[in-house]
C-alpha positions, 0 to 999 in steps of 0.5 A: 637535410631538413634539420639543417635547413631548420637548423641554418634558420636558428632553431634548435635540433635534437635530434635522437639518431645522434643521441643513441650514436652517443648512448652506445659509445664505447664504455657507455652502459647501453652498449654493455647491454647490447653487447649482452643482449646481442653478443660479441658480433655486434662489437667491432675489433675497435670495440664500437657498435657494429651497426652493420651487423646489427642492422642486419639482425635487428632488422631480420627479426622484431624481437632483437629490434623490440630487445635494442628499442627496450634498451634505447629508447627509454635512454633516448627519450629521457636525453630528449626532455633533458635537452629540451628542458635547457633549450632557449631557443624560439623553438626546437625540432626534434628529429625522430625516425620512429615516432610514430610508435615512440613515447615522445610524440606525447612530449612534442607540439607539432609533428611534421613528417618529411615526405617522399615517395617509396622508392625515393627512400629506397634510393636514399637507404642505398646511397646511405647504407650501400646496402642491398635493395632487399635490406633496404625494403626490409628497413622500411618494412620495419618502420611505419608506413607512409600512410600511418606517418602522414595519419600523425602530421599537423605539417608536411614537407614534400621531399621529392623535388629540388633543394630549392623546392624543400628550402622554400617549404622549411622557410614557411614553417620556419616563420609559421612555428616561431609565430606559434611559439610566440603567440604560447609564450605569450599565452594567447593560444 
């Protein structure tokens, strides 16, 4: 929802949850690798990544989700700079779940967490996901936590109130990042 928002203003998204759907389409060498690594059961009868059954492994055991990050997140890190590298746009935002423990914050500018309350992510993984509340604790488990999200922020969007409320708040940092980005283009910062 934010992305879009950001998105409806003009600035580019990269966004690396699209990427790795990309990266594990059906004949695309990462999901050969899945598929070695995992095994048939995470392939459905269509031959595409069953991401049900694999989020049911990966997240009941870090070393099959360390295994599929080896495998993706190289792919995907090197797919972020390729499309950045052709953006020219003001500025892009780059949308990525895990990056606190990702390569590319070393590669972004600014990083802005959106930010909401526990159970309010809980509610969103279950009317995402339509998964139990016990896997969806199990997915937050797994990522890093409010505290080390926040710990990296130079910007925050509180995610917690009406539609209204985060537009507002995307709209500031909206004007705030284009100046940013004109005052490095023009080699004043």
């Amino acid at each position: 929802m934010v992305a879009e928002m950001f998105a409806d203003l003009g600035a580019t998204i990269i966004d690396t949850d699209m990427i790795a759907r990309d990266l594990v389409q059906p004949g695309e060498v990462a999901l050969s690798e899945i598929e070695a690594r995992f095994g048939a059961a995470v392939i459905d009868k269509h031959g595409e990544l069953d991401r049900h059954a694999m989020r049911r492994i990966i997240f009941a055991d870090k070393q099959s989700r360390r295994d599929l990050e080896a495998i993706l997140h190289p792919r995907i890190g090197r797919e972020v700079q390729r499309q950045a590298s052709k953006c020219r746009n003001v500025y892009q935002v780059i949308v990525v779940p895990l990056l606190t423990t990702s390569a590319l914050l070393g590669f972004v500018d600014r990083v802005l967490v959106v930010d909401c309350a526990e159970e309010t992510q809980i509610e969103r993984l279950l009317a995402r996901d339509a998964g139990t509340i016990d896997q969806a604790r199990r997915i937050l488990a797994a990522q890093a936590s409010r505290e080390e999200r926040l710990a990296i922020a130079d910007d925050v969007i509180r995610n917690s109130g009406t539609r209204n409320d985060t537009r507002r708040q995307v709209q500031r940092l909206d004007r705030r990042y284009r100046r940013l980005a004109e005052h490095a283009s023009s080699g004043s910062l």
